[in-house]
N, C-alpha and C positions, 0 to 999 in steps of 0.2 A: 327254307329258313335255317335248316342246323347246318353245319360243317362240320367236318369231321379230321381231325388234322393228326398222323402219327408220328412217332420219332423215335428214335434208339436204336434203328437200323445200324450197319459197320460191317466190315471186313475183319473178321475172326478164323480160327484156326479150330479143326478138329475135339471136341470136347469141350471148347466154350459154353459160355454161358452169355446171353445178352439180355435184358427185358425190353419189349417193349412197350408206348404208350400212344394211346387217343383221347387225344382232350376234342371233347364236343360242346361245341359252342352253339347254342339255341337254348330251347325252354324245352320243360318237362324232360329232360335226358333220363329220368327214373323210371320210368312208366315203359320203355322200350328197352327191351331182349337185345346184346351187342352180340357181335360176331370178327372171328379174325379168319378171313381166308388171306391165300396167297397163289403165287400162280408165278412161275418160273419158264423161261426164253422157250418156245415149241409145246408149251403144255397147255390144258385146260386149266383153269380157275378151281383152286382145290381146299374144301372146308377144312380148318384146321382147329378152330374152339370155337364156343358160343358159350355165352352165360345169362341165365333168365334174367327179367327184367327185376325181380326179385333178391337175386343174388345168392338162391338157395338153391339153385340147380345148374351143374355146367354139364358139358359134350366136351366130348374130343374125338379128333381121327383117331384109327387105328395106330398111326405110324408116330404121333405122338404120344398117346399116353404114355405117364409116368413119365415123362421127360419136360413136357411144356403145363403151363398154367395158368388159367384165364380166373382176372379179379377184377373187380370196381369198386370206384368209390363214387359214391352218388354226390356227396357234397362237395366233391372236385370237378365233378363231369369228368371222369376221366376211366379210363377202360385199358387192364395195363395185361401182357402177357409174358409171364418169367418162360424162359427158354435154358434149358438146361442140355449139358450134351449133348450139343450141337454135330449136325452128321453134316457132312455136303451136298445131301440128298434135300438139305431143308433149306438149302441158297434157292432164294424165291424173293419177288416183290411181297410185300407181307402187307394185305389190307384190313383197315378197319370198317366195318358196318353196322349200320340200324336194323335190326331185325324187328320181327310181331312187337307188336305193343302190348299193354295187358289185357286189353279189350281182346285181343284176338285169341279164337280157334287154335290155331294151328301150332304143332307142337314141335320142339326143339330139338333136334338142331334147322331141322329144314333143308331147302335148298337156297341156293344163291338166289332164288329167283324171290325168297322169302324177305328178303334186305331190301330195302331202296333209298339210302344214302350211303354211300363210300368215299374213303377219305380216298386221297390218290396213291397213298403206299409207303413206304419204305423198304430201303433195299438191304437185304442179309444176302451174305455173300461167306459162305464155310467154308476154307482152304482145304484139302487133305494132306 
C-alpha cells in the first residue's frame, strides 16, 4: 500500500551541496523508522542514514557524518536528507526506505534487510 517516491537527485561538482526528498504515500507513515541507503555501479547496497520513527534518534555511516543529515516531517509524509560537501565517492543511486515500525524490537540502524518498502532512487552523481 505505501510508495515511496525520491527526488533532488543531479549532477553537481566537488563540495556541493544537494538535499534530498521522499514523500510517502500510504497511511500511518509516523509509526515507521525511514532509512536512506544508496549503492553505486559494481558495488553492494550501502546504509547511509536512518531516523526513528520518533524523530529523536538518527544513525549515520561512518563516511558521512558531519557532512549529511537525515529529517522528517510527519505531517508531510516526507523524509528529506541535506547532503553537504559532496565528495565523488558519494555518486550513488540514493534510496529511500521503511524501516521497523514502533512495535518492533529491533534497533536502529539495522540492516537492509530491516526495510521492506523502497522507493526506486534517485541519482547523485559528484564531478571532481
Amino acid at each position: 500500500q505505501v510508495q515511496l517516491v525520491e527526488s533532488g537527485g543531479g549532477l553537481v561538482q566537488t563540495g556541493d551541496s544537494l538535499r534530498l526528498s521522499c514523500a510517502a504515500f500510504g497511511r500511518s507513515f509516523s509509526i515507521w523508522s525511514m532509512g536512506w541507503f544508496r549503492q553505486a555501479p559494481g558495488k553492494e547496497r550501502e546504509f547511509v542514514a536512518a531516523i526513528h520513527w520518533s524523530g529523536g534518534n538518527t544513525f549515520y555511516a561512518d563516511s558521512v557524518k558531519g557532512r549529511f543529515t537525515i529529517s522528517r516531517d510527519n505531517a508531510k509524509n516526507m523524509v528529506y536528507l541535506q547532503m553537504n560537501s559532496l565528495k565523488p565517492e558519494d555518486t550513488a543511486v540514493y534510496l529511500c526506505a521503511r524501516g521497523p515500525p514502533a512495535i518492533s524490537t529491533i534497533r536502529l540502524p539495522g540492516t537492509s534487510e530491516d526495510y521492506d518498502v523502497w522507493g526506486r532512487g534517485t541519482q547523485v552523481t559528484v564531478s571532481s
